[in-house]
C-alpha positions in Angstrom: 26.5 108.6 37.1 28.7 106.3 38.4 31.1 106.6 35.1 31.4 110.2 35.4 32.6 110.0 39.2 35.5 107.4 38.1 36.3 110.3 35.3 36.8 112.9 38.0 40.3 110.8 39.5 41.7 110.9 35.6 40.7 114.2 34.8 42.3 115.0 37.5 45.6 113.0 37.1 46.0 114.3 33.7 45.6 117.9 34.7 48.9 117.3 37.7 50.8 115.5 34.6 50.3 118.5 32.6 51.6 121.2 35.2 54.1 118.6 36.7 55.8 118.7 32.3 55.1 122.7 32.0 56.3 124.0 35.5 59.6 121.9 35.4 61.9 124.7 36.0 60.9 124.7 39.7 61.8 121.2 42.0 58.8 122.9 44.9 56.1 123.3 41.5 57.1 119.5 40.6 56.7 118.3 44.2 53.6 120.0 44.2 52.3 118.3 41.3 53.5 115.1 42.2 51.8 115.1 45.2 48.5 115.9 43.3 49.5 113.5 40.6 49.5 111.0 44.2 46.0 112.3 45.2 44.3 111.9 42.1 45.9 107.9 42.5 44.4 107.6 45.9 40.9 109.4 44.9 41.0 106.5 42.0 41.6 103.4 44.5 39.5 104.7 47.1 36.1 104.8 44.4 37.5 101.7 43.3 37.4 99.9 46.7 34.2 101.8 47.6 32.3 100.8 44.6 33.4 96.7 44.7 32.4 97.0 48.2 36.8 95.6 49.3 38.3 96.8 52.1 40.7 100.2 52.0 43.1 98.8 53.9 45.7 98.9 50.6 44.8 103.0 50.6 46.1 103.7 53.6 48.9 102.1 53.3 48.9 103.8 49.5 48.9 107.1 51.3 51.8 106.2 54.0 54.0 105.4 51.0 52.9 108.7 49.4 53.8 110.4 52.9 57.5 109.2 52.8 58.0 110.1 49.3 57.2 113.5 49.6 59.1 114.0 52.9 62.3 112.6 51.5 61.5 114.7 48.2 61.4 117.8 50.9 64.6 116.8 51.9 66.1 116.3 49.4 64.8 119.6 47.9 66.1 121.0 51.3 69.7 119.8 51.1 69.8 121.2 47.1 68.8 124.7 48.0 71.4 125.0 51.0 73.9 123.3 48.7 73.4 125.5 45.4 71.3 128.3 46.9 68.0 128.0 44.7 66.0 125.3 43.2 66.0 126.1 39.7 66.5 123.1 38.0 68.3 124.6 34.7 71.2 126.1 37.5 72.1 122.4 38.3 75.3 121.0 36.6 74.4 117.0 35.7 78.5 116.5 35.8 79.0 118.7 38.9 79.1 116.4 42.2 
């Protein structure tokens, strides 16, 4: 039983890895998924800290890392809409500045 609750946190990564390489078109979808691709991490060390019997004490500060990477990517998402009015990925130039 205990092997099929540590399969849950993979199962689960794999699943945002696959939607985070099929919906690249969109920068929100591959926040999104990125975010649950960070979930899945923190489901993962959370059973693992639970189950050796550790403290969590790297989790949370797992999580507040995860925080600030999704608000700069929010930004950043943010400044690229107002700059180029969408965030369709394929619109962006790689050569434009």
């Amino acid at each position: 039983m205990l092997k099929l609750i540590f399969l849950l946190p993979f199962l689960m990564f794999m699943v945002g890895f696959w939607v985070y390489l099929s919906k690249r078109k969109h920068i929100m979808n591959m926040l999104i998924s990125l975010e649950y691709l960070v979930l899945s991490v923190f489901l993962f060390i959370m059973l693992v800290t639970f189950s050796v019997g550790l403290e969590s004490y790297m989790s949370l500060i797992f999580l507040i890392s995860s925080v600030c990477e999704g608000s700069l990517g929010v930004g950043i998402m943010v400044g690229m809409v107002r700059s180029h009015g969408s965030d369709y990925v394929t619109s962006f130039s790689v050569l434009q500045c």
